[in-house]
N, C-alpha and C positions, 0 to 999 in steps of 0.2 A: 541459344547454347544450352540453358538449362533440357529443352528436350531430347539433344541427345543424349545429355548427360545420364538423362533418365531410360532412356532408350540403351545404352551402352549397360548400364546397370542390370534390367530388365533381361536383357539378353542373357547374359552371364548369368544369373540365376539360372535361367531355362539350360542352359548348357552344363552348367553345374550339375542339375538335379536330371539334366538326362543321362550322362556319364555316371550318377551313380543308381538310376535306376536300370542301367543297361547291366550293369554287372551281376553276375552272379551270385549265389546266395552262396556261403562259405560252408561247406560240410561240418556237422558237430561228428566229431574224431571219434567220440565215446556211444553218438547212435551208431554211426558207420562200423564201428567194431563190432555190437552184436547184430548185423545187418548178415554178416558173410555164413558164406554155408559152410562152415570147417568140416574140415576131413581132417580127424587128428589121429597119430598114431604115437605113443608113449612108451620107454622101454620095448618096442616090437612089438607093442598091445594096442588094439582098437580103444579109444577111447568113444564110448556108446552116446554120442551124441543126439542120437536118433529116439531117446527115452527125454520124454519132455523135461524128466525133476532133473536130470545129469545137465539138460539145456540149461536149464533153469539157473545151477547154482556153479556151473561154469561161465554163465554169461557173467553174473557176481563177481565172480573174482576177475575176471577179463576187465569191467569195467574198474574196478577197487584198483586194479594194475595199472590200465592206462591211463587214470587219472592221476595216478601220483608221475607225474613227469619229471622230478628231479631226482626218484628213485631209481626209474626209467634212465634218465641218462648216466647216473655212477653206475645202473649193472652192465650197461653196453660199456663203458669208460673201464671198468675193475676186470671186465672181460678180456680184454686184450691182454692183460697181465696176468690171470691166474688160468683161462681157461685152455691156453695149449700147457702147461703144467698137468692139470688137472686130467684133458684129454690122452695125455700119452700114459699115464700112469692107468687110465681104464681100459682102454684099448690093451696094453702091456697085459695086464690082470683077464683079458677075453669079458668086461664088464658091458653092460648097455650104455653107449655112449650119453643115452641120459639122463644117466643118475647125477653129471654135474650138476644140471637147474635143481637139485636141492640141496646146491651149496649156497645157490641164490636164492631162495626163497630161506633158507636159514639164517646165513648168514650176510645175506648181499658181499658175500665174499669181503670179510674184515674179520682178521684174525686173534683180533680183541673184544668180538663181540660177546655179551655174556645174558645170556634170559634170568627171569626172575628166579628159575626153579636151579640156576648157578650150571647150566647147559654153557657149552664154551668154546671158542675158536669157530674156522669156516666150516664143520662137520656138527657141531652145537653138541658135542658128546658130554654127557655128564661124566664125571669124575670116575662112579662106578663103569660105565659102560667105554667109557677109554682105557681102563686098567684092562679092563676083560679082553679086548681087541688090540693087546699088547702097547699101548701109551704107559710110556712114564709121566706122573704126576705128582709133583712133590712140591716142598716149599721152594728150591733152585730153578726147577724143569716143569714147564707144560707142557707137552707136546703136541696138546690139541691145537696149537696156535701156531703147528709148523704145518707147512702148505704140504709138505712131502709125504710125513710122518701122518700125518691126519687122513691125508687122503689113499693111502694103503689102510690103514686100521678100516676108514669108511667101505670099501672094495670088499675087503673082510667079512665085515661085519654083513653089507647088503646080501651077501653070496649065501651069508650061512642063514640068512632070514628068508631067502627063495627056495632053499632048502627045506625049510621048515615050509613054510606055504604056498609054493609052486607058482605063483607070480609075482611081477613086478611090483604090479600095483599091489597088492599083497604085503609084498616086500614095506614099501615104501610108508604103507600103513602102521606096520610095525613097529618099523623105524621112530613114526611120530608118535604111539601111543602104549610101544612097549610089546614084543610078542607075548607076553602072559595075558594080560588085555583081551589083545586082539585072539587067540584062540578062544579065549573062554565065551568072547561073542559070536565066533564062527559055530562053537558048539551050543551053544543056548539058542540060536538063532536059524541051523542046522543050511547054513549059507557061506559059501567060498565065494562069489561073486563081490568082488571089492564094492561095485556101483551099484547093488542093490542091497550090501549092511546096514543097518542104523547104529552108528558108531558117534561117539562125541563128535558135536560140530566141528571142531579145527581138524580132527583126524580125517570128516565126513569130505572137506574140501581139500584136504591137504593134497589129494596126486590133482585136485583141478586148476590150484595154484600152482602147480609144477608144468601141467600142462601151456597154462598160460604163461609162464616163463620161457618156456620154450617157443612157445607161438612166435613173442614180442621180440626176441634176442634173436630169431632166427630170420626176422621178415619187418624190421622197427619201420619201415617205412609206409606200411601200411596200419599203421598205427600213429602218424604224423611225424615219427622222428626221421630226423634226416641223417644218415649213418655218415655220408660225406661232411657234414658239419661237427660231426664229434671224433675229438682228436683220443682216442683210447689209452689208455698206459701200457706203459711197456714193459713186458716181463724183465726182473731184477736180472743183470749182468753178475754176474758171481762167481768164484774159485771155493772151491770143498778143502778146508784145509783140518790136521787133526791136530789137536792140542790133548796132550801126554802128561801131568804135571801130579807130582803128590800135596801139592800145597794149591789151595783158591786159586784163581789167575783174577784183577781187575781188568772190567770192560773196556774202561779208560787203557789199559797196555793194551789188551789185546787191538784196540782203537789206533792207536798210535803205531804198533807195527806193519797195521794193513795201510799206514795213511789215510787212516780216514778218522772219522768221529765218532765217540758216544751212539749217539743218534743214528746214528747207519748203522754199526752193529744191531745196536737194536733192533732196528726195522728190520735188516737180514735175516735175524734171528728169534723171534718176538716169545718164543718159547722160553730166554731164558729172561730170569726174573731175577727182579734186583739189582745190585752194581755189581756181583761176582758172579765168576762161572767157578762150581764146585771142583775137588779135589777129581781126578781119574780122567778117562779119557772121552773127550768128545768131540766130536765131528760139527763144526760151524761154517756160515759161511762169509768171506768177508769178499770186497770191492774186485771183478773181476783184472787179473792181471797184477793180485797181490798177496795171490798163493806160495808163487816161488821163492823161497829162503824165508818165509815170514816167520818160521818157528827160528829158525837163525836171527832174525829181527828182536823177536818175543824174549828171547833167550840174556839177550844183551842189554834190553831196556829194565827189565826184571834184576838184573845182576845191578845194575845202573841205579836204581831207586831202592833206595832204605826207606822201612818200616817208618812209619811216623812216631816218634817218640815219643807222643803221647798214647800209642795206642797201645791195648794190653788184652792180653788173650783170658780168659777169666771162667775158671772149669767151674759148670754148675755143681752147686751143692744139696744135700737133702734139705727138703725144705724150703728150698727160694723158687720165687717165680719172678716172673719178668719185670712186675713192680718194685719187689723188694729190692732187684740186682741194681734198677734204673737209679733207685733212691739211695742206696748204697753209694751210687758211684757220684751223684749230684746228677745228673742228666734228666732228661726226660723219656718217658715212656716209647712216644714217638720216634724219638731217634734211635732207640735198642732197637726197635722193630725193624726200621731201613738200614740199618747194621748189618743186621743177619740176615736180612732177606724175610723175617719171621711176620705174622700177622697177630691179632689178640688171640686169635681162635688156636694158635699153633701151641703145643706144649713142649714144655722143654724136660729132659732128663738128668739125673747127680751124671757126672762125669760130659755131658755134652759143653761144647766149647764155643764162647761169644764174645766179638769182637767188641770192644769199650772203648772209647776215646774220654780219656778222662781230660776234667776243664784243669 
């Protein structure tokens, strides 16, 4: 018995180790990507792949792309939700349908995203260059962190920088490194050709990460993602409603008249800041199918809730700042700030007015 035992054994090894040397050898996803012969086209623009350094340093960011895999799957995922928003707003505008992928390479489409240099929202506009492209920015309002608002300003903005430089890719250089920059090296260097500049390296790559965004997002399955396995998000359901008021309105009312939460206004709305929406009128959005009579809603609950009785409106005076007021009242610094919406960096005015809860 012992022989066949050993016999039975014997076997089995040999069938094991043929089944798995019968198999095939499993492609590396990240050789196989710069294996292909791309034919890419960008904004309506060749991209010259055919110059070995453009090969070279597009193949870099291709691979730098496909290996972040779970980056990979939220831009296919965040796709679903922002980019027919995005698409009908550049289409609407006569824009190149893809100037979106540098919402994704900016901001992998997250409307709180913030760079070191305080760049902000899906469009990464700094503070000055949102003001210019018509964003309001203030200590209440960001607008760079509204989908709509940011993405007309960005339309804007690309249009008037093809103007100035007669390309795309041009454009899109600008965008990353400033048109004042970017002429002074088109004139020192006496070159319009984007892919033959020597421009700072993130600028140098910046339209080949764009390129390769569009690659992946347009074809992920040749890149090993499987689009039928990933369930995408859903663009936000929503009613456009106006709020009219000479006095703050809280989030929390405005929350409670849509039936909904805190938290979903915010998300709706990500632009505004703080727990109050300021005095005058603005356009939000809340929970689709909770537009109709919601200012009739808003109207009643507002009537409905008294002031907190501890709280007190407290006009600045010459001479005080935010410490003084804090320590005046017994509070702390910290919570004057989430009060008003305010930050350290913010200054305050004689006759400007802040909310206090006193203990």
């Amino acid at each position: 018995m012992n022989w066949i035992r050993s016999y039975t054994i014997i076997l089995s090894i040999l069938l094991l180790t043929g089944t798995l040397i019968a198999q095939p050898a499993k492609k590396d996803v990240l050789i196989e990507a710069v294996k292909q012969d791309y034919k890419i086209s960008l904004f309506g623009e060749p991209v010259p792949l055919s110059n070995p350094d453009v090969r070279e340093r597009f193949e870099k960011q291709l691979l730098l792309s496909v290996q972040d895999r779970a980056q990979v799957v939220l831009w296919l995922k965040r796709s679903g939700r922002y980019m027919p928003l995005i698409d009908a707003i550049l289409k609407r505008n006569n824009a190149p349908v893809d100037l979106k992928y540098i919402a994704i390479i900016e901001s992998a489409l997250r409307a709180h995203a913030t760079s070191s240099k305080n760049a902000v929202g899906y469009w990464q506009f700094t503070a000055e260059a949102g003001r210019n492209n018509g964003l309001r920015i203030d200590s209440s309002i960001d607008e760079r962190r509204n989908i709509f608002k940011s993405t007309e300003a960005a339309v804007r903005y690309f249009k008037d920088l093809h103007n100035m430089f007669g390309s795309w890719a041009l454009c899109a250089a600008a965008y990353n490194m400033g048109d004042d920059g970017l002429r002074t090296e088109i004139l020192l260097q006496n070159e319009r050709d984007y892919y033959k500049l020597y421009l700072p390296q993130e600028t140098q790559n910046y339209v080949l990460r764009i390129a390769c965004a569009k690659l992946i997002l347009n074809d992920p399955s040749k890149f090993g993602f499987d689009p039928g396995e990933i369930e995408v998000y859903l663009p936000p359901a929503f009613d456009e409603v106006v709020i009219n008021r000479q006095e703050e309105t809280s989030i929390t009312s405005i929350a409670e008249a849509s039936g909904s939460h805190f938290k979903q206004i915010k998300d709706l709305n990500p632009e505004i800041r703080g727990y109050t929406l300021t005095s005058g009128s603005h356009r939000i959005l809340v929970p689709q199918g909770q537009g109709p009579g919601f200012n009739d809603r808003l109207r009643k609950i507002l009537a409905e809730s008294p002031k907190p009785e501890n709280m007190k409106i407290y006009v600045v005076r010459s001479g005080d700042n935010l410490s003084t007021i804090a320590a005046k009242f017994g509070v702390s610094l910290g919570a004057l700030l989430i009060w008003n919406n305010l930050s350290t960096s913010d200054n305050i005015h004689p006759g400007d007015k802040l909310i206090v809860f006193k203990r």
